[in-house]
C-alpha positions, 0 to 999 in steps of 0.5 A: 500500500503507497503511503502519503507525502506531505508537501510542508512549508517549514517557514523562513526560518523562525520555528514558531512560524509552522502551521498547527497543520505542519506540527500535526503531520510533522509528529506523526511522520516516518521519513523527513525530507528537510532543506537547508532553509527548515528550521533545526528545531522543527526536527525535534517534532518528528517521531525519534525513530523517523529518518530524517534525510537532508536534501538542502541546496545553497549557492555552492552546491546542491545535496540532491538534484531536483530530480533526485529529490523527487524521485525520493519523495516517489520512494518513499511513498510507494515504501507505504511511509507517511513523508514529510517534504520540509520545504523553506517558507511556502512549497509554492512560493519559490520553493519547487514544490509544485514540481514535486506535486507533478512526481507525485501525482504522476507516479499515483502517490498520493500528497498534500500541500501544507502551506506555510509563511513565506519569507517575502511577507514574513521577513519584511513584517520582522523588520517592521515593513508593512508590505502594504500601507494606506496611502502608500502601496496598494499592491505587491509583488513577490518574485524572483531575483535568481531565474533559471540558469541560461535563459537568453532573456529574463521573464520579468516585465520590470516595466511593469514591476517599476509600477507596482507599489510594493516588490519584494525580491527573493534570492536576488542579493547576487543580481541587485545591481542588474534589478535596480539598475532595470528598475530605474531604466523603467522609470523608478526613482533611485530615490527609492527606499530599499531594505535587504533582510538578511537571513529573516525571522531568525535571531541573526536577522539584519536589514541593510537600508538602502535606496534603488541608487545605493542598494548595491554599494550598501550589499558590497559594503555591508556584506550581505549574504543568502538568504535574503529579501529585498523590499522595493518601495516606499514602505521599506521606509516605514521599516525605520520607524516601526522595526520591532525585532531588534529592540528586544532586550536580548537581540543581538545576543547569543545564549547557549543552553546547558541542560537537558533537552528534557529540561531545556525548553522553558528557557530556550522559549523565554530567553528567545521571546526577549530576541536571544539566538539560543543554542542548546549544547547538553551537557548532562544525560540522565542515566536511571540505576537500578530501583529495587531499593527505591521499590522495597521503599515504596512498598513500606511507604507507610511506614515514612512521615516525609517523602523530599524530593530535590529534582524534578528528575526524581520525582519523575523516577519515584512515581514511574517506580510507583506506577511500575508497582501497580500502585499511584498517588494515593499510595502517598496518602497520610505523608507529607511531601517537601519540593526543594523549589518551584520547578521540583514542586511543579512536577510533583503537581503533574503527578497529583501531588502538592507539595506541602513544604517548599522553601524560599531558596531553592538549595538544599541548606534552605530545605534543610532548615525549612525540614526541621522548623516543620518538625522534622527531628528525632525518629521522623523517617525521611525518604529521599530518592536523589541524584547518586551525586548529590551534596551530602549537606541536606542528608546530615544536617537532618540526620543531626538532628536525629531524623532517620534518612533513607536516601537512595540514589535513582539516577545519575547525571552523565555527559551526554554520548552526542553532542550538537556539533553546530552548538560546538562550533558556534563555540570555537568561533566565538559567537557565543556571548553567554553560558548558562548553568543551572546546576552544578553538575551542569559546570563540571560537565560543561568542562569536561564534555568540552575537554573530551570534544573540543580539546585543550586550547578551546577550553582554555580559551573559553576560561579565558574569555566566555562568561557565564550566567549561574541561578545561585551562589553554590553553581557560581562556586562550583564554576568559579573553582573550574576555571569559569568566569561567572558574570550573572547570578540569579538571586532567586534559584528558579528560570523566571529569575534567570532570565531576568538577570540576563535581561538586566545584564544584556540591557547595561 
């Protein structure tokens, strides 16, 4: 039985720019074929176990030919697999995918277009041009500046082009001195407004302003590179006036994340609604041990007056052990539950469970405290199922005071078998402007996975020169002793204040 091929638009660039539909039919494919323009993160919504096969063109070469790829997608789809073709922008708009719809039809697989927002509406609204505008421009173009190879003349009327309010040319940062050189023979002021977008929607998005006259120079001189859209019109003017992207607190910046992919989004998410270029460079793996002990625990839960849990990792650990035991949250009935701070606490409430301590500092000494002030003391039964290289602090101090502590270790933090080589590389170059570390285990595995996979000069000199950004006082400690040079520290030890901090940090 043929299978279906869906013909995406991925967007320009910017992930948030997929269609719900795109999302839908993304998380349930078998085989994506992406171009170079998709967005990385859009990957992460296909299924772990669909192939992902990269068929991306730029300016120095193609991956596939056009022919290959549509014999690809034939392939796939008599192989019975659901496909995805992530095309850049919108399959129709520029992007060859009505050729890929001829294959398909032809061959008898069946397919459908999934439209998406094109670059030549998306990258001027993201520099604050209005395509349109009352009493400026009544209509627009969208074409081409990069034609067929070979063709003896072009199949642009740019007589008519110079009477159209608004031309937004795709591709044509190579030729624009041939376009507004044929723009203003036709009668188009050089005076004209121009603004060249360069790599649109994303966090490295520039524009170059310029007019027809001094649109080429400005590309030379500025060194604009592909991909990019040219505007031509007097609406590039209103660019000036209504630009938005870039008086983001965090735009301009380039924030590379530490935790786990599984940890990670909330502050990939808030740091790039400030403007931030985020990459993400895990550096801890969660690695579960074995959890009959925590089991034998949970089967003599009762005999337990407090359950603290300082990870949101365990907590997910405790009640998978839970559930594998054919019990569920009311097993948990009668004792009380302490959280070490919001993000562990929130867990707990995925489960059912709200925590009935939780202290103003997210660190164990706080907990600690928080413990004992609660009654914790002589005999009181504490389970604690941690990190195996968790600090001792909490542990001792209760046990100080006589409480009786079960801890057991039910995972422990790793570095990570594969590393994001992009993220790697952004660091050899230098275009990292801060780090972020939200653990302790994240700086010592930050160190340690740059040492085995970037070797000893890029780690000397990123000690040298990159700052870091920590959410408290004892990961400040733990990378001021490895060498790293901490320039942020949250106050308070949760996300939102991270972030915070950095806002404030970026803004002086």
């Amino acid at each position: 039985m043929a299978g279906k091929v869906y013909l995406v638009g991925a967007g320009p660039g910017n992930a948030g720019l997929l269609t719900l539909r795109g999302a839908e039919v993304l998380a349930r494919a078998e085989t994506v074929v992406y171009d170079r323009l998709a967005a990385p993160e859009l990957l992460a919504l296909a299924p772990e176990a669909a192939r992902r096969i990269y068929v991306g063109k730029s300016p120095e070469g193609h991956t596939l030919e056009q022919d290959e790829i549509n014999a690809l997608l034939v392939s796939e789809g008599r192989a019975g697999r659901t496909v995805v073709r992530l095309k850049g922008g919108d399959p129709f708009v520029f992007g060859r995918g009505g050729e890929e719809a001829l294959a398909l039809r032809e061959a008898g697989i069946e397919f459908e277009v999934v439209p998406g927002v094109t670059a030549g509406l998306a990258g001027p609204a993201f520099a604050g041009i209005p395509v349109t505008h009352r009493g400026v421009s009544s209509a627009v173009a969208l074409v081409t500046g990069h034609e067929e190879p070979g063709k003896a003349e072009s199949d642009l009327d740019y007589a008519a082009l110079a009477r159209i309010g608004t031309v937004v040319f795709y591709m044509g940062v190579a030729q624009i001195g041939e376009i507004a050189r044929r723009l203003m023979k036709e009668g188009r002021a050089g005076e004209t407004p121009v603004a060249i977008i360069e790599r649109a929607t994303t966090a490295r998005q520039r524009t170059v302003r310029a007019t027809l006259a001094t649109a080429a120079e400005r590309v030379r001189t500025e060194k604009v590179q592909a991909p990019a859209v040219t505007v031509v019109g007097e609406v590039a003017a209103l660019g000036e006036r209504l630009a938005w992207v870039e008086r983001q607190p965090l735009w301009g910046r380039t924030i590379l994340v530490t935790r786990t992919r599984e940890q990670a989004s909330d502050l990939v998410r808030q740091l790039r609604d400030l403007g931030a270029r985020v990459l993400e460079l895990p550096t801890i793996a969660i690695e579960p041990l074995p959890q009959d002990e925590l089991a034998g625990a949970i089967e003599d839960l009762a005999e337990f007056d407090w359950l603290a849990f300082t990870s949101a990792n365990a907590v997910d650990l405790f009640f998978k052990c839970l559930t594998d035991g054919g019990s569920d949250a009311r097993a948990l009935a009668g004792r009380r539950v302490a959280a070490i701070g919001p993000a562990t606490a929130a867990r707990l409430a995925e489960h059912g469970i709200r925590a009935d301590l939780e202290p103003e500092e997210a660190v164990a000494e706080s907990l600690a405290a928080a413990l004992l002030e609660a009654g914790v003391g002589g005999g009181t039964r504490v389970l604690l199922p941690r990190a195996a290289e968790a600090r001792d602090v909490l542990v001792e101090t209760l046990r100080q005071e006589g409480a009786l502590v079960e801890e057991i270790a039910v995972y422990r933090t790793v570095v990570p078998a594969a590393v994001d080589e992009a993220s790697l590389e952004a660091l050899r170059a230098g275009e990292v402007d801060l780090v972020t570390l939200t653990s302790s285990s994240t700086a010592r595995h930050f160190v340690s996975l740059i040492q085995s996979r970037g070797g000893e000069e890029l780690l000397a000199r990123i000690k040298g020169q990159l700052k870091f950004a920590s959410i408290g006082p004892i990961t400040s400690n733990t990378a001021t002793e490895l060498g790293l040079t901490v320039a942020v520290e949250s106050a308070e030890h949760t996300v939102p204040a991270l972030v915070e901090t950095i806002r404030r940090w970026a803004g002086k």
